[in-house]
C-alpha positions as CSV (number, residue, x, y, z in Angstrom):
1,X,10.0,-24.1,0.1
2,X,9.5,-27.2,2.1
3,X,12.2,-28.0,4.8
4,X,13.3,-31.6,5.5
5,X,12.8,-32.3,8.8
6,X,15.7,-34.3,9.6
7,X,17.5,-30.5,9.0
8,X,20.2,-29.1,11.7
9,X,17.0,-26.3,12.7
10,X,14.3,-28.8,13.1
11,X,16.9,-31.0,15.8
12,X,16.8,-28.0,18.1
13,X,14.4,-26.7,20.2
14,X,11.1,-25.1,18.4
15,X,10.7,-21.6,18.1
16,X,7.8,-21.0,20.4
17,X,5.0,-18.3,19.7
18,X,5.5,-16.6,23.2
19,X,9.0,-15.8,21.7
20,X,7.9,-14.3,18.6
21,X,5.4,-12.0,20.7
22,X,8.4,-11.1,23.1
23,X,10.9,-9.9,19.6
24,X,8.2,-7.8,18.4
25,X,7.1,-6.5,22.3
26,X,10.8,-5.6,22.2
27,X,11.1,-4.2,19.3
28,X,8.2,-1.7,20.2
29,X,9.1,-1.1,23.1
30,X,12.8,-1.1,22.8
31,X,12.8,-1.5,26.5
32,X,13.0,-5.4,28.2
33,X,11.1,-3.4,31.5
34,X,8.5,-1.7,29.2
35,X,8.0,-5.2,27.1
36,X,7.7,-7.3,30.2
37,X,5.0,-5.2,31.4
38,X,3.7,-5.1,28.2
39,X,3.4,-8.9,28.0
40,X,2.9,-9.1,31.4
41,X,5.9,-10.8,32.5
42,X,8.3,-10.3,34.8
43,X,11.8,-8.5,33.8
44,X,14.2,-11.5,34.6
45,X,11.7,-13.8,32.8
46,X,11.5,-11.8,29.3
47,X,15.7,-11.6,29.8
48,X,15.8,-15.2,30.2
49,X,13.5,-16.2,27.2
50,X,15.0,-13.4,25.1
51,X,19.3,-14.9,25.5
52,X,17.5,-18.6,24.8
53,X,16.1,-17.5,21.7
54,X,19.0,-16.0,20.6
55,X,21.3,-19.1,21.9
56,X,18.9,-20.8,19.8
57,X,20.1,-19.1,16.8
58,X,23.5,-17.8,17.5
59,X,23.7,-14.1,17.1
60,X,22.8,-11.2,18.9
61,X,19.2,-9.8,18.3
62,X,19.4,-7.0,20.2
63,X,22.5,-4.2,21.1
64,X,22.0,-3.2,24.8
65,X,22.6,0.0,25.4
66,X,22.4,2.7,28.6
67,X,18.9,3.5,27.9
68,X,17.2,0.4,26.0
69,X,17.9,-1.6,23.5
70,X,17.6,-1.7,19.6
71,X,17.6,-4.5,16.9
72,X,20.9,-5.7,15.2
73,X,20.6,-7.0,11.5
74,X,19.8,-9.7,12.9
75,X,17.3,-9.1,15.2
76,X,15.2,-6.8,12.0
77,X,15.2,-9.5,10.2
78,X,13.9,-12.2,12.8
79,X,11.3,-9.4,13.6
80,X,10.0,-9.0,10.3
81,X,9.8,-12.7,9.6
82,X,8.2,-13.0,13.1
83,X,5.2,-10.3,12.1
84,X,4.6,-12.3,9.1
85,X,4.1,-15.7,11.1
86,X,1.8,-14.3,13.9
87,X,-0.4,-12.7,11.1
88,X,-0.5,-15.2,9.2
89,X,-1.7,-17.4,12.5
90,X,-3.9,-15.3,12.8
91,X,-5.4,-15.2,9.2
92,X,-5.4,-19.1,9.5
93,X,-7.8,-18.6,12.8
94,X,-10.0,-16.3,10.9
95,X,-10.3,-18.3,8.1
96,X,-11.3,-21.8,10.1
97,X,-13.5,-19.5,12.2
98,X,-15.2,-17.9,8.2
99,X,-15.4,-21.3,7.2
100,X,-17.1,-23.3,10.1
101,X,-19.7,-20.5,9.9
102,X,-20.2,-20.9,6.0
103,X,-18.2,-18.0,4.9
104,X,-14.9,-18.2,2.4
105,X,-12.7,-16.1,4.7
106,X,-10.8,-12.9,4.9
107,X,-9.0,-11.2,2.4
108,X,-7.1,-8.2,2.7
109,X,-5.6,-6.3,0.0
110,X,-4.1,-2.6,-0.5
111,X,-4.8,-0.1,-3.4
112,X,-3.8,3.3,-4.6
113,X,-6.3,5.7,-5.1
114,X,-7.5,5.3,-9.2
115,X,-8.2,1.2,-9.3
116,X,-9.5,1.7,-5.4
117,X,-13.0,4.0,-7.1
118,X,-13.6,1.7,-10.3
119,X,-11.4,-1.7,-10.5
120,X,-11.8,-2.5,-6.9
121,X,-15.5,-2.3,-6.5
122,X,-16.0,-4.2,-10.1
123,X,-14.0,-6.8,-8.7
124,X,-15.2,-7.3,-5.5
125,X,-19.1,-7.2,-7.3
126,X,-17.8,-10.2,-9.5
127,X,-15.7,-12.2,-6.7
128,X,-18.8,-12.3,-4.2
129,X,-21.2,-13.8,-7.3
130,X,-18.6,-16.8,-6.6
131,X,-17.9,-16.2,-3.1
132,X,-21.2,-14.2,-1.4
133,X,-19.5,-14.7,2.0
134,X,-16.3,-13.6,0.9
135,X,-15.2,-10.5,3.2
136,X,-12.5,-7.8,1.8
137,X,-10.6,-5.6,3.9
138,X,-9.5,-2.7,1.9
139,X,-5.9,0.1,2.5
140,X,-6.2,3.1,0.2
141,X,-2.8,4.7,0.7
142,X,0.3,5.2,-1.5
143,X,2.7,2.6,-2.9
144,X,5.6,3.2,-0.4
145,X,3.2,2.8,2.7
146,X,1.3,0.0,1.3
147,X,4.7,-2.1,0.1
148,X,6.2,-1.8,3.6
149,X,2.7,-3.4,4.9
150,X,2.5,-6.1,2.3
151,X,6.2,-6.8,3.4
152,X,5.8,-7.3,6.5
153,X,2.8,-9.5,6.0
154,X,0.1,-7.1,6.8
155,X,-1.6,-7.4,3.4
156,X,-2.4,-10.4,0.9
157,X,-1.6,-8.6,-2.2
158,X,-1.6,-5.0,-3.3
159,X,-2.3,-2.9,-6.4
160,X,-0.1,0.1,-7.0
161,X,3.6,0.9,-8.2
162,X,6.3,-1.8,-7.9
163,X,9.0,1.4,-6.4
164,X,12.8,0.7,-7.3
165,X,14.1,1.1,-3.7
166,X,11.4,-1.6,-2.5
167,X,13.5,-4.6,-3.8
168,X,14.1,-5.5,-0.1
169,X,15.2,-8.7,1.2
170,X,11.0,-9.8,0.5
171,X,10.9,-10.9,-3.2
172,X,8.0,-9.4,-5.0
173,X,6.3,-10.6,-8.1
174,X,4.2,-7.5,-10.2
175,X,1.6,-7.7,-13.1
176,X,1.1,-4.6,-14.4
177,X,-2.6,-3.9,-15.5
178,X,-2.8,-0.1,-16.9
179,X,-0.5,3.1,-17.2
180,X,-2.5,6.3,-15.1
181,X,-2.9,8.9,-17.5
182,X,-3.6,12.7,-16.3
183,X,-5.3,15.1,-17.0
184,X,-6.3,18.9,-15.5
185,X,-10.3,19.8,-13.7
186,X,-11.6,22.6,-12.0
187,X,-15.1,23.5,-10.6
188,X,-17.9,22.8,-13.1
189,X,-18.5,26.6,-14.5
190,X,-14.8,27.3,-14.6
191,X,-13.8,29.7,-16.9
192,X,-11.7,27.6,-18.8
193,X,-14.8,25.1,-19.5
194,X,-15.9,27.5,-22.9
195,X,-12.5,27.0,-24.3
196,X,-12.3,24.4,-27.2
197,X,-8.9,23.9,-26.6
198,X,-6.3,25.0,-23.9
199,X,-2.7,25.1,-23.8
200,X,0.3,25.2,-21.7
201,X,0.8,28.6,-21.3
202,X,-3.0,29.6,-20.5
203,X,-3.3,26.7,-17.6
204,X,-0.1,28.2,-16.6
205,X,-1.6,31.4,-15.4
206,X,-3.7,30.0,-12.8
207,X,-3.3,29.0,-9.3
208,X,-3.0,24.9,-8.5
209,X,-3.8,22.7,-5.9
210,X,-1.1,20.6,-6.4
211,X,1.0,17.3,-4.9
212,X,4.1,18.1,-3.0
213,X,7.3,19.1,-4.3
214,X,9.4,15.0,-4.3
215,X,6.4,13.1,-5.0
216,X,6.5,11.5,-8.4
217,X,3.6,14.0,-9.7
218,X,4.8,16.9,-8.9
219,X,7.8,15.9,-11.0
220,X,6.8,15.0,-13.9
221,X,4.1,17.5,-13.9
222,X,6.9,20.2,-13.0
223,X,9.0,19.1,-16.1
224,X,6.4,19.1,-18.6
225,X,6.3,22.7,-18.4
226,X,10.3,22.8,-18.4
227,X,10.9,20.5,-21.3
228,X,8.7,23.6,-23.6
229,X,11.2,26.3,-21.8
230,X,7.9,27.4,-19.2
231,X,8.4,27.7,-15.6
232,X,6.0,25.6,-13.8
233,X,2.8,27.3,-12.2
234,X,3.8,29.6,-9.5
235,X,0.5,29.6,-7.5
236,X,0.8,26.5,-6.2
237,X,-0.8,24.5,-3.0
238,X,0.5,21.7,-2.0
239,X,-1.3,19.1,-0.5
240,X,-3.2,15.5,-1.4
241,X,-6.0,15.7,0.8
242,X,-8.8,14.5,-2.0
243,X,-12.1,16.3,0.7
244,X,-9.4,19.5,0.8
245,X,-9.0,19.7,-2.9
246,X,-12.4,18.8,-4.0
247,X,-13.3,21.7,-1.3
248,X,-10.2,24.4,-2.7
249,X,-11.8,24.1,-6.4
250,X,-15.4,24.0,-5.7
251,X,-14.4,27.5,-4.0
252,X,-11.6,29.2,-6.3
253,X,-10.3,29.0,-9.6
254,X,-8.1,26.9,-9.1
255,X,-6.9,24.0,-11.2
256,X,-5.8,20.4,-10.5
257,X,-3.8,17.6,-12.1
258,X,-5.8,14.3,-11.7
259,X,-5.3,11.1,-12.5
260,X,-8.2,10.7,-15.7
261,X,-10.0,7.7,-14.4
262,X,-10.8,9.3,-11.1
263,X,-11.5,12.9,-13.4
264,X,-14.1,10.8,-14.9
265,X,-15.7,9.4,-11.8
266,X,-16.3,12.8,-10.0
267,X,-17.3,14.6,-13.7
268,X,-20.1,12.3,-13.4
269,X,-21.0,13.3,-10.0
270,X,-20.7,16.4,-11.3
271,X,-18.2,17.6,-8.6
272,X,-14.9,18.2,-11.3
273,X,-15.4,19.0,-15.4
274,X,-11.9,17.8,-17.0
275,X,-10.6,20.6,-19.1
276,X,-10.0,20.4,-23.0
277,X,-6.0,20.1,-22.9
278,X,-4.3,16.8,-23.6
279,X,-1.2,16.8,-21.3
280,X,2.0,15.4,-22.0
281,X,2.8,13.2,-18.6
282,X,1.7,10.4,-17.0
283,X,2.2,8.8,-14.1
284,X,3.9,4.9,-14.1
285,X,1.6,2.1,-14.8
286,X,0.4,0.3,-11.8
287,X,-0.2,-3.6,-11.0
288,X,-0.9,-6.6,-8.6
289,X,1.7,-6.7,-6.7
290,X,2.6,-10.1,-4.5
291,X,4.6,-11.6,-2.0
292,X,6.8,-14.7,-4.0
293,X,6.7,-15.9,0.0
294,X,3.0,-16.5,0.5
295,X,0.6,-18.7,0.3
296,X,-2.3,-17.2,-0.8
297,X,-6.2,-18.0,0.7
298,X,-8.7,-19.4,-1.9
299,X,-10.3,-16.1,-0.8
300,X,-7.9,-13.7,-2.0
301,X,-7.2,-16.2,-4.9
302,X,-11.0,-15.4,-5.8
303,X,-10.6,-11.8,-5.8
304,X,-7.5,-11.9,-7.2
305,X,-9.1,-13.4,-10.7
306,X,-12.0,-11.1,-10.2
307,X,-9.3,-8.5,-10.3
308,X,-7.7,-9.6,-13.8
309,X,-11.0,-10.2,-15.5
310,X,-12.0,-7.0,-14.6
311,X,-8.9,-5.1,-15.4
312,X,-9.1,-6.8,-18.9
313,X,-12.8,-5.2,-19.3
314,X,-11.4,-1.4,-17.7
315,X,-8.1,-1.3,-19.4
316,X,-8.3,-3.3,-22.8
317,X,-5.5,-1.8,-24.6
């Protein structure tokens, strides 16, 4: 949105970087002696700048209290907006700097674990053949952590799960590219490899490396042996450390829901063999996920294509 400048804002006084370094010093620290030392200053000096930025606005940023201070409504939402301005300041300097040296710029993006091993690096193959320069900085983590950094600014775009309690004050546009099916592996020579066909009740019987009890795996996992009047597997460890599990079934017997695309990636590598048992869950589709906010580079514009076209050739149906 492009504001007029003859506005009520743009008559007063500019926001000044320095400012938006001292909120988010602040909000850090949540101690005006701590932040002034932080930024250098002195303590009357960051007090001074702190009530003419919030004369500026009208409202309280901050609630003093005996031991600090912490951010009002107002002063999370001037902080969040004020992270998204520096970074994006300082994308802008990265960029200019890429480009005077012959380079597209910088583009960082978040993924969840299955498009991270075979969309990603198909993407990024077929974004440099356009952009050679072009350089990608890469999060693997979940969908809640990756969300809160694409909210407040850290990340250009994201691939993962659009979550219902992440309709924040940030408005968020998602494409969704492919549902995650799962499936179960063990250690190559497993036992259960001979068998032409498995069911419930034999994968049952055996231990599991498994994710925690509240994550949305674990759940739906959980219920698929409910819904045919089973109790879930009761030898269960719980953790989502991919080196710990890779390490618990190259070791044991144990078995493992994975999602089927990364199955197939470490069955090549002969590491995992996915068992012959087609189970009845799957975890929620995933997709790009963007701020409606921001401006994207032409660099993450490029590997955002790349992205699509090769989604289209992973996940045709």
């Amino acid at each position: 949105m492009i504001v007029h400048p003859d506005s009520d804002w743009f008559r007063q006084p500019r926001l000044k970087t320095r400012q938006l370094l001292l909120l988010i010093a602040i909000d850090e620290e949540r101690n005006i002696h701590r932040a002034a030392d932080l930024l250098s200053m002195t303590q009357p000096a960051v007090s001074k700048q702190l009530k003419e930025l919030e004369d500026l606005l009208g409202v309280t940023l901050f609630a003093r209290q005996s031991r600090g201070v912490t951010p009002t409504l107002y002063g999370e939402t001037m902080i969040r907006h004020a992270r998204m301005a520096l970074t994006n300041l300082s994308d802008a300097h990265q960029e200019i700097t890429a480009l005077k040296a012959g380079q597209v710029g910088q583009v960082n993006v978040g993924s969840i674990m299955t498009p991270s091993i075979t969309l990603l690096p198909a993407a990024i193959e077929k974004a440099r053949l356009h952009a050679p320069m072009l350089r990608v900085g890469i999060e693997v983590e979940s969908s809640k952590l990756l969300l809160d950094k694409l909210q407040r600014g850290g990340l250009d775009f994201m691939i993962g799960r659009l979550l219902q309690q992440s309709n924040q004050s940030t408005p968020l546009d998602y494409e969704e590219l492919a549902v995650e099916p799962i499936c179960v592996v063990a250690r190559a020579g497993h036992p259960l490899c001979k068998e032409k066909q498995l069911s419930l009740e034999q994968i049952a019987q055996y231990g599991w490396v498994l994710s925690p009890p509240g994550t949305i795996l674990r759940h739906k996992f959980d219920m698929m042996f409910h819904r045919i009047g089973l109790e879930p597997p009761a030898s269960v460890i719980d953790t989502t450390e991919t080196l710990l599990i890779t390490k618990l079934l190259q070791g044991s017997d144990f078995l493992h829901a994975f999602p089927r695309e990364l199955a197939h990636y470490y069955e090549q590598m002969n590491v995992f063999s996915i068992l012959p048992i087609d189970l009845p869950c799957r975890m929620d589709a995933f997709g790009i996920i963007t701020r409606r906010d921001h401006l994207l580079s032409p660099g993450a514009i490029t590997l955002l294509q790349a992205i699509r076209s090769s989604a289209a050739e992973l996940y045709p149906h």
